[in-house]
C-alpha positions as CSV (number, residue, x, y, z in Angstrom):
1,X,115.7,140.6,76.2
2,X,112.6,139.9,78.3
3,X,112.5,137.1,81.0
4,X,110.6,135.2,78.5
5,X,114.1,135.2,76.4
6,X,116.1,134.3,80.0
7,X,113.9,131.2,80.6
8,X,114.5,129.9,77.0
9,X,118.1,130.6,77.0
10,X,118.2,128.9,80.5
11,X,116.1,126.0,79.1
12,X,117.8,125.4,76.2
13,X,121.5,125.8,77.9
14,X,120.7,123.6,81.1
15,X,118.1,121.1,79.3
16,X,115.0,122.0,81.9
17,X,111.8,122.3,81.2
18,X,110.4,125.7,80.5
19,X,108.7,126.1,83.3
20,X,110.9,124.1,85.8
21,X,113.3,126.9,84.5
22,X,111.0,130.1,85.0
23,X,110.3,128.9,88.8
24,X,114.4,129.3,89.1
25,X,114.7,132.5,87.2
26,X,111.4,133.5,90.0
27,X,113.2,131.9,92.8
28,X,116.6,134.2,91.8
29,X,114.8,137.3,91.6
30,X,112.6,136.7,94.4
31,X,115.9,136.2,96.5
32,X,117.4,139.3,96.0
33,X,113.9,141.5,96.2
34,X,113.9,139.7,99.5
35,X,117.4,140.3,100.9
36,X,117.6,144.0,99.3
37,X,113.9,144.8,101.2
38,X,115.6,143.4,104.1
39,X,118.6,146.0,103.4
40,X,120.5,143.3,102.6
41,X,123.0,144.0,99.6
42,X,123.7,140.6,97.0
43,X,127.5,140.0,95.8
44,X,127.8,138.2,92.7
45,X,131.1,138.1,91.5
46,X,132.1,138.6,88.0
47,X,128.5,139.8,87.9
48,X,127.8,142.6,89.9
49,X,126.3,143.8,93.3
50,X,122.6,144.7,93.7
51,X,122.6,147.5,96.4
52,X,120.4,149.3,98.7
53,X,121.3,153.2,98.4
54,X,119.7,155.7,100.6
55,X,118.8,159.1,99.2
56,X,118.7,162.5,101.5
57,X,116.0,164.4,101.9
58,X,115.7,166.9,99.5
59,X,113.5,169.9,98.4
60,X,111.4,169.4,95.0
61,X,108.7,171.1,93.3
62,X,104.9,170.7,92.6
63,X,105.1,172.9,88.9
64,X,101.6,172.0,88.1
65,X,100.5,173.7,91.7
66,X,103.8,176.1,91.4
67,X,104.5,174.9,95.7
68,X,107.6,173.2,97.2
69,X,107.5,170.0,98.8
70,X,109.6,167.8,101.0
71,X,111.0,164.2,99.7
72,X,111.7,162.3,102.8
73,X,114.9,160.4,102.8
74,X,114.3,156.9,101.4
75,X,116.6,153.8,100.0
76,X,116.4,153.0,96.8
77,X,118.0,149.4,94.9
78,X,120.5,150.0,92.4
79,X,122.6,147.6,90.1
80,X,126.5,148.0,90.1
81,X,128.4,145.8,87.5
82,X,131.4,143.8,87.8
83,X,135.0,145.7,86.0
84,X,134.9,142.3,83.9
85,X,131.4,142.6,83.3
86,X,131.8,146.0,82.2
87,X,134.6,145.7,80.3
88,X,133.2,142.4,78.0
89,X,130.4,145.1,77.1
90,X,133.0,147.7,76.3
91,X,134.6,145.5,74.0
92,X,132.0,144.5,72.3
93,X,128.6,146.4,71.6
94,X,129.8,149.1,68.6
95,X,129.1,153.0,68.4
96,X,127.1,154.1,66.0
């Protein structure tokens, strides 16, 4: 699904206009970008929780120039769903 899909299904669900409903699906991700660069973390229950995560410092390796360099520390966002969310997924995409 591509945000093309979201503003459709969000269109044809809420009865806006296409584009009144891409400038709120904008508006939404714009908001969390915002409070997450800010280091911010966004709650949304029955959802999930868009976190900042910070990563150590860590050693890693140049193999086209066979040298070791240094990754700084840094935060990272990550996406942690809901039990319910996860558990309506479980139940229903099939194996195989």
């Amino acid at each position: 699904m591509t945000k093309a899909d979201i503003v459709t299904d969000i269109a044809v669900e809420t009865g806006l206009e296409k584009n009144e409903a891409l400038r709120a699906v904008e508006s939404f991700m714009n908001s969390i970008k915002t409070s997450l660069a800010k280091g911010n973390n966004v709650y949304l229950r029955g959802f999930g929780s868009f976190i900042v995560k910070e990563r150590a410092q860590k050693t890693g390796r140049n193999i086209s120039k066979n040298t070791t360099i240094i990754i700084p520390a840094h935060n990272i966002p990550s996406f942690k769903p809901a039990k319910t969310f996860v558990e309506q997924v479980k139940s229903q995409v099939k194996v195989g």
